[in-house]
C-alpha positions as a LaTeX table, in Angstrom:
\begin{tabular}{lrrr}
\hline
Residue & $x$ (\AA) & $y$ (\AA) & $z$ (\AA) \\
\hline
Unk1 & $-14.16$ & 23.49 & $-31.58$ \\
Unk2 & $-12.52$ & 26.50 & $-29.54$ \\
Unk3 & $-9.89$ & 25.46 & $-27.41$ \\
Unk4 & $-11.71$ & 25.90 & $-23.39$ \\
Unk5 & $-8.21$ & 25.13 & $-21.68$ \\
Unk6 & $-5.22$ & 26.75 & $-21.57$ \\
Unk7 & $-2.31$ & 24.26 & $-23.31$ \\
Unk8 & $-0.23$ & 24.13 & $-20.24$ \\
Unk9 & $-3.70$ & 22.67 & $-18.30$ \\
Unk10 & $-4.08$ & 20.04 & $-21.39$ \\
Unk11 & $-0.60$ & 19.29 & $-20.93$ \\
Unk12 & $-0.84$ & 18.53 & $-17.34$ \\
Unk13 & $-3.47$ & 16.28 & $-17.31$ \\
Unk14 & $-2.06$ & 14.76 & $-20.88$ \\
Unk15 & 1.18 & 14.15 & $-19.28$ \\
Unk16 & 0.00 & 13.00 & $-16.10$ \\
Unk17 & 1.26 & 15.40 & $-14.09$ \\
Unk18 & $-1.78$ & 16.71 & $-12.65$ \\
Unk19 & $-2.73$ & 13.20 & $-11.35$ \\
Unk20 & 0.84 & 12.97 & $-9.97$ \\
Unk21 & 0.24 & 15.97 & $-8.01$ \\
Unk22 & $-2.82$ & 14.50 & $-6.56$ \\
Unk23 & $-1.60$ & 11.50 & $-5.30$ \\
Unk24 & 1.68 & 13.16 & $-3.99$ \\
Unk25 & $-1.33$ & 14.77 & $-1.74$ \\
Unk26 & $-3.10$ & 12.24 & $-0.97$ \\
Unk27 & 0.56 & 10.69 & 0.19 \\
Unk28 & 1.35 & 13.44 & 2.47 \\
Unk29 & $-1.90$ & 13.47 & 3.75 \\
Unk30 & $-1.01$ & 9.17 & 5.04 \\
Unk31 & 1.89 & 10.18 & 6.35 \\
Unk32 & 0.58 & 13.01 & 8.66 \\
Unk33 & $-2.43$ & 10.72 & 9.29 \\
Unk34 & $-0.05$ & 8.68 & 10.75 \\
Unk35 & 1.96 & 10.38 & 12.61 \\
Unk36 & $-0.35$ & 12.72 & 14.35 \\
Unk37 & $-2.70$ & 9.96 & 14.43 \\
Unk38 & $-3.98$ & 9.64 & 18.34 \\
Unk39 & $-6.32$ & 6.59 & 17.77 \\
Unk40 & $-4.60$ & 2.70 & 18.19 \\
Unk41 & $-1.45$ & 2.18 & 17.59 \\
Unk42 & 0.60 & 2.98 & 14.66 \\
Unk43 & $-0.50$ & $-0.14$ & 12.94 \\
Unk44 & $-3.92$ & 0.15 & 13.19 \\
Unk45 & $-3.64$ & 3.50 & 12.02 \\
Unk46 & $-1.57$ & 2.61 & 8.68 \\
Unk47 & $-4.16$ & $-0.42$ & 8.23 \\
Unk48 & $-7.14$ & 1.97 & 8.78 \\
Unk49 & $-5.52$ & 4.85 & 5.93 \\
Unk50 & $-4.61$ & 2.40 & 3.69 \\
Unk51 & $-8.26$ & 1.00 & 3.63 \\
Unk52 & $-9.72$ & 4.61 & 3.36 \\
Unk53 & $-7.08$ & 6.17 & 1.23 \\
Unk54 & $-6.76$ & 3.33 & $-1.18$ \\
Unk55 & $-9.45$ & 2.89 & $-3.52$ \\
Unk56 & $-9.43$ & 6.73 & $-4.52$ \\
Unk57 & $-5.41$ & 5.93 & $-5.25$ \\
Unk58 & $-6.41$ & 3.17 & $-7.04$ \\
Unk59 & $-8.95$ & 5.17 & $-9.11$ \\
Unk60 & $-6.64$ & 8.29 & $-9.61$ \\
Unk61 & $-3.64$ & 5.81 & $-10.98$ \\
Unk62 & $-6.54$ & 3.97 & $-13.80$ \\
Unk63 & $-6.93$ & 7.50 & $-14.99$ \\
Unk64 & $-3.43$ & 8.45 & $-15.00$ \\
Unk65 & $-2.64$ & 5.24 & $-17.24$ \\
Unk66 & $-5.85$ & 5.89 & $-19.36$ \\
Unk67 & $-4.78$ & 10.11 & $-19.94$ \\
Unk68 & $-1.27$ & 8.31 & $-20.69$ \\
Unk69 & $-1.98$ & 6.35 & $-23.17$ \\
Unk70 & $-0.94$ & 3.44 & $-20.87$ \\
Unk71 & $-1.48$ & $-0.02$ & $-21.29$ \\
Unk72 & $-5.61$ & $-1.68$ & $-21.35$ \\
Unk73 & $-4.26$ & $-4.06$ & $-18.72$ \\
Unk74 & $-2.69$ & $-1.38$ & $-16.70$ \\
Unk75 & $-6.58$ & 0.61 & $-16.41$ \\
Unk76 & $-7.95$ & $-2.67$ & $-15.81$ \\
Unk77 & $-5.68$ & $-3.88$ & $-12.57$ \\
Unk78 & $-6.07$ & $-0.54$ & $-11.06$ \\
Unk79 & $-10.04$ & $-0.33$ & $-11.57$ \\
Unk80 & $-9.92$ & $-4.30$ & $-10.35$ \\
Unk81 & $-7.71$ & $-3.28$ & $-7.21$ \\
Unk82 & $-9.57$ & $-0.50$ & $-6.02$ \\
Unk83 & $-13.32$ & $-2.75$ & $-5.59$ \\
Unk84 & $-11.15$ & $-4.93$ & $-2.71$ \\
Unk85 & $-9.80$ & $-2.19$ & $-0.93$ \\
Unk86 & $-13.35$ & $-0.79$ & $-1.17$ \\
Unk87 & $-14.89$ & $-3.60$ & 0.22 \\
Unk88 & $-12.38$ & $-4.03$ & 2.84 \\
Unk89 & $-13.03$ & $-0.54$ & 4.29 \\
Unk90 & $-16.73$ & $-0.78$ & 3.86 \\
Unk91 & $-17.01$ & $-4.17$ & 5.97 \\
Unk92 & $-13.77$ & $-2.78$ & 8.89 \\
Unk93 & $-16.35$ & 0.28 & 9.14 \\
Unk94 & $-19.25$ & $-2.54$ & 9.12 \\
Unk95 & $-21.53$ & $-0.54$ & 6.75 \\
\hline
\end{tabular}
């Protein structure tokens, strides 16, 4: 089977890298949520982005262990943590 990636693209994802890069986003995107953040106060706000921001981390760190080669247990916790958070925004949004 022909080869449809490049091998520095394999190797990012392989390594991890890629997903590093994503969540390093999805970081800076908290912190400027927070800061420039006009609605409640600073608490609410952190409370609010943490809820909305952390199920997809959860998700992107279970495939970063699984493309690693990380432990079962590791894919599992993440994939177990993210269904709380989940469920935590969904009822503060009261859908």
């Amino acid at each position: 089977m022909p080869e449809i990636l490049p091998p520095t693209v394999t190797q990012l994802f392989v390594s991890g890298l890629a997903i590093d890069l994503a969540l390093a986003a999805i970081l800076l995107e908290f912190l400027v949520l927070c800061w420039l953040g006009k609605s409640g106060t600073l608490t609410t706000r952190v409370i609010t982005l943490l809820l909305a921001l952390g199920p997809g981390a959860c998700l992107m760190l279970a495939l970063r262990a699984a493309l690693t080669e990380s432990s079962l247990i590791w894919v599992a916790f993440f994939l177990t943590l993210s269904l709380p958070l989940h469920l935590m925004d969904l009822a503060r949004r009261k859908i």
